[in-house]
N, C-alpha and C positions, 0 to 999 in steps of 0.2 A: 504494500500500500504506500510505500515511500512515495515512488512515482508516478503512483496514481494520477495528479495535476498532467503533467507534462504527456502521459500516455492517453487523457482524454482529448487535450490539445491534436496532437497528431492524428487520432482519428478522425476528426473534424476534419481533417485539411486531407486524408487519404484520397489517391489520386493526384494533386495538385502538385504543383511545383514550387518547393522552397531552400530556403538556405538555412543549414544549420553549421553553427559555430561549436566547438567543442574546447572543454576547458585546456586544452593541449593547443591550442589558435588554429587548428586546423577549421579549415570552412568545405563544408560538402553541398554541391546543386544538386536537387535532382529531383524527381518525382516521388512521392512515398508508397508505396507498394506494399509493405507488411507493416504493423505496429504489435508488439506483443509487450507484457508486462517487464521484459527486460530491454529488447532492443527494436530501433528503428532501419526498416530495410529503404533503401533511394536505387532506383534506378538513374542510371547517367548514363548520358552519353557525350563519349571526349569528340575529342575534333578531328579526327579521321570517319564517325562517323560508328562505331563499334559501340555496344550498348555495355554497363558494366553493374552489377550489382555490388553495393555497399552500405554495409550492417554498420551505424551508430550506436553504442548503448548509451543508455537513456543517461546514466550515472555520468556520462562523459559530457551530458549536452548544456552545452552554456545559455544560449539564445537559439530562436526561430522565426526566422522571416519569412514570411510566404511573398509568394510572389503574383504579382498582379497578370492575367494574362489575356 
């Protein structure tokens, strides 16, 4: 129930496109795909055009910005 707050957030925005920041300054884009009570899955895609899955846990996420589209 820790992250409970931050895991109902994400589901709201599942599908959408945002930015999340992680207490490491790492910043990930990308689509939200999965939300579970530990981690958040984004799909991205880089700039060759190849799609990439990438698992955030929740415990690591500083900020979330959605993005307008």
């Amino acid at each position: 129930m820790k992250y409970q707050h931050i895991e109902n957030m994400l589901i709201r925005y599942r599908g959408q496109v945002v930015n999340i920041k992680s207490v490491s300054g790492g910043i990930y884009e990308g689509t939200i795909s999965d939300v579970t009570n530990d981690y958040v899955s984004l799909k991205m895609t880089s700039a060759t055009g190849e799609n990439d899955l990438v698992i955030v846990l929740l415990h690591a996420i500083e900020s979330v910005l959605p993005q307008r589209t």
